[in-house]
N, C-alpha and C positions, 0 to 999 in steps of 0.2 A: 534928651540928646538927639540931634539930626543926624541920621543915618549918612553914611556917604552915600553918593550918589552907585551905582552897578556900572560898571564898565559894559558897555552895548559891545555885542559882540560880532562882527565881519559876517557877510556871508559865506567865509571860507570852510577851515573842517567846522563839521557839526558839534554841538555842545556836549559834554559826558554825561550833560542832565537826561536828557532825549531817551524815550522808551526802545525798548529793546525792537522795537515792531516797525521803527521809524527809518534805520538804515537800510533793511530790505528794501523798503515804499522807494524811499530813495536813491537805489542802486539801481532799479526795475525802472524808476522813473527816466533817468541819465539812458540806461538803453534801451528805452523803447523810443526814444527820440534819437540815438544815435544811429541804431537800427534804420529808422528813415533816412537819415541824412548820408546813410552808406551807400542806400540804395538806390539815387537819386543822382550823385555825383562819386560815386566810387572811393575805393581810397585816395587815390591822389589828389583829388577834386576836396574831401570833406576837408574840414577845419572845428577844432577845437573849441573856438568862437562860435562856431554858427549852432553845433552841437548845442553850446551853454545858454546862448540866447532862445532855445526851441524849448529847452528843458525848464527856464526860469530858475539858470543857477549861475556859479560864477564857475568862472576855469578852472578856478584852485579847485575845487570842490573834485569836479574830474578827476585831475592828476592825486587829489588825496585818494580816492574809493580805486581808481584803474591805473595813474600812470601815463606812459608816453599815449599817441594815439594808436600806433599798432597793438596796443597792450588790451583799448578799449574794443579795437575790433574783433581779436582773439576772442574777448569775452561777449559780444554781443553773437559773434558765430557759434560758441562753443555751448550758450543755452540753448539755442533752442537746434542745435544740431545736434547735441545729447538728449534732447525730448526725442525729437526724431529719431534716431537709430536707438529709443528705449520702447519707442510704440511698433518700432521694427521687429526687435526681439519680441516684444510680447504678441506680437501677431504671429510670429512663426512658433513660436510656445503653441498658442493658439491651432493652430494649424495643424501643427505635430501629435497635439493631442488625441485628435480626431481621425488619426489615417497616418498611418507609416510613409505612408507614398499618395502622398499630394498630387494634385497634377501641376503642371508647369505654369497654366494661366494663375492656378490659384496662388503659387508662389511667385510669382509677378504681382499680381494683384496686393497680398499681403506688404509688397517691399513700397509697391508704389504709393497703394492709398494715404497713409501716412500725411508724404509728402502732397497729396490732391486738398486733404483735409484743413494742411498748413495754409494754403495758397489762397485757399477761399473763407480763410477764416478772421481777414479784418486788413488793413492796412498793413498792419505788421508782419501779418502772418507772410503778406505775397514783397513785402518788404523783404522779409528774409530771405523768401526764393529767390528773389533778385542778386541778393548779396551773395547768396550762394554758387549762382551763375558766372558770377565775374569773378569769383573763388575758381573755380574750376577752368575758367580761361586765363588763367595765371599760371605758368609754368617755374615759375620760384619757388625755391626749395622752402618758402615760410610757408608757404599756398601747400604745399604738398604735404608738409609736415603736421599742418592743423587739420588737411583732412583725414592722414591715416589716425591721429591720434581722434576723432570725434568717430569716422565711420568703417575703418576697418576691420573690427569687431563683427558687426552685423552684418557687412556685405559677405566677410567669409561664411557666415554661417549660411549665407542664402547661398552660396558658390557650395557648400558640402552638400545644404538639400538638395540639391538642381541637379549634382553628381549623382546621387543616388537612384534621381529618378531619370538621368539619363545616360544610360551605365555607357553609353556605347558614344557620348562624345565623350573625349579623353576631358579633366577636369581645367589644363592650364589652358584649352580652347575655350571653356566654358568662362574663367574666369576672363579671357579677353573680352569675348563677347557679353558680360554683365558690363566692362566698361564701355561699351557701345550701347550698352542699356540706360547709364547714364547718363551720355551725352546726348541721346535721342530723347529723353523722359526733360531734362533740364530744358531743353533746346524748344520742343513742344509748348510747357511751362510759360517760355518770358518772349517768342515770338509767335504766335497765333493769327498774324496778321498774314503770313505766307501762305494760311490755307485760303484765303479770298486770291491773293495773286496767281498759286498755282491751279485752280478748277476755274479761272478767267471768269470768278467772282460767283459759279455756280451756287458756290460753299461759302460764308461768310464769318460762320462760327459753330462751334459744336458746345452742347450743354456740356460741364464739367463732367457728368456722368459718361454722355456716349464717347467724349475724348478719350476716360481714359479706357473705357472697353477696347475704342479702337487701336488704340496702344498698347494693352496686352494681348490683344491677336496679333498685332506683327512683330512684336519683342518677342511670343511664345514661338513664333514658325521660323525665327530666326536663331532662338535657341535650340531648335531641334534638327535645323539645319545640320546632314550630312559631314563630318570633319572633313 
């Protein structure tokens, strides 16, 4: 007897045959390609389409694993911005273990490297900063909302350290002035090209290393700035 022939199956959702090891590959896959294309042309800029064509899949496939696009942005910000504020925590674990009282650069230091480690660590990595950057010039309450939920956890705890060890700025100063820490650390990050402008090209770039030292001496003298 001739077998019927198998019904060929769409590129849409994946088969229930497929090993368990196979949808991670290809959820990892979908945004490490979206992750570029966010960062690139922004949100209102990307498209679902151009996403699908970088990734070598079809749109369904998308809206099966993520849904609308803001659904897909949410989760390509919320991995690796939960890595990032998990290398936070562990570096101030870190820190704490060694000394009750830290000093101010090394709790700068601990909060920043993190993020230096991200940037310089492949396309994607400084893909994310980017996406990160124009997260943070977004004043909508979805922009706001996805960043308390990924890092408000971990900047409080560097706002309690930084209290402890600076008993004598009151704590709600302290935590205005880390958001000035972050706007100065992102801002550094994804324009670079201002330090050849403003030293009238003396300065044309700084190794990853000396930037961020020179970043925690003036984020540290600015935290300890007088109330």
């Amino acid at each position: 007897m001739v077998e019927p022939e198998k019904k060929q199956r769409g590129p849409g959702r994946p088969s229930k045959t497929k090993t368990l090891g196979t949808v991670p590959d290809l959820r990892d896959k979908i945004l490490d390609h979206a992750e570029l294309v966010f960062a690139e042309m922004g949100f209102e800029g990307a498209n679902l389409r151009e996403i699908a064509t970088r990734a070598g899949v079809n749109q369904g496939l998308i809206r099966y694993y993520f849904g609308a696009k803001a659904d897909l942005f949410d989760e390509c910000f919320k991995r690796r911005g939960r890595l990032l504020a998990g290398h936070r925590h562990v570096n101030l674990d870190h820190l704490l273990e060694l000394t009750e009282s830290p000093s101010v650069e090394d709790l700068i230091y601990a909060y920043l490297k993190p993020q230096w480690d991200m940037k310089y660590s492949g396309p994607n990595g400084a893909a994310f900063v980017a996406m990160q950057a124009r997260l943070h010039a977004e004043p909508e309450e979805h922009a706001l909302r996805l960043r308390r939920e990924v890092y408000d956890a971990s900047v409080k705890r560097y706002i309690v350290a930084l209290s402890h060890v600076l008993p004598d700025v009151p704590k709600d100063i302290i935590s205005v002035r880390m958001a000035f820490l972050v706007g100065a650390y992102l801002f550094m990050l994804n324009d670079l090209g201002r330090i050849g402008d403003l030293t009238e090209g003396h300065l044309t770039a700084f190794s990853k290393d000396e930037m961020l030292d020179q970043l925690v001496r003036f984020l540290a003298a600015g935290l300890r700035a007088p109330a």
